[in-house]
GUROMAR-995029 format. One record per residue (C-alpha): x, y, z; residue in one letter. Coordinates in pm, whole numbers, plus 50000, padded with zeros to 5 digits. Example, Ala and Ser with C-alpha at 12.3 -4.5 7.8 and 13.67 -1.06 7.14 Angstrom:
GUROMAR-995029
512304955050780A/513674989450714S/
end
This chain:
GUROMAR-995029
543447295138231X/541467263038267X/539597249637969X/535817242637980X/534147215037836X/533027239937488X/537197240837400X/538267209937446X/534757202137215X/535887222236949X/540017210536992X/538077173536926X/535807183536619X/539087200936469X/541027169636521X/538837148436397X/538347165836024X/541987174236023X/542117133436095X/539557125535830X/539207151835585X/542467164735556X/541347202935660X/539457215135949X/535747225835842X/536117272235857X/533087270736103X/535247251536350X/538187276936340X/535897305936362X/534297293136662X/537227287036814X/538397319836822X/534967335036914X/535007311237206X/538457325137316X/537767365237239X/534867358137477X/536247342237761X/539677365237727X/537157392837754X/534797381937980X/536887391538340X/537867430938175X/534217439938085X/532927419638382X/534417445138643X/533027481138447X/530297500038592X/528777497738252X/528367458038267X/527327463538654X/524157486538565X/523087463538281X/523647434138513X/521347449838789X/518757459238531X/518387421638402X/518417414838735X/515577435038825X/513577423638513X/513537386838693X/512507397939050X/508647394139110X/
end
């Protein structure tokens, strides 16, 4: 897996208080994992007819 921009943000903000305040801040950690548990989960709901109906129906809320 490739990392997008929004990790390699976070990696940087969690270096940089481990660097200057001895302890990553919790939000950064927290976010961090959210970011993951969505992308890890992204490709297995993306594929369920579920996801595919709610998909069309945004879809169709768009179309003029």
């Amino acid at each position: 897996m490739v990392p997008d921009v929004a990790d390699l943000l976070v990696v940087a903000a969690v270096t940089y208080d481990w660097r200057t305040r001895g302890r990553p801040h919790p939000v950064w950690i927290v976010g961090g994992v959210v970011l993951v548990l969505m992308q890890v989960s992204r490709p297995m709901i993306a594929v369920t007819p579920q996801w595919k109906a709610a998909a069309a129906l945004l879809g169709r809320l768009g179309a003029p």
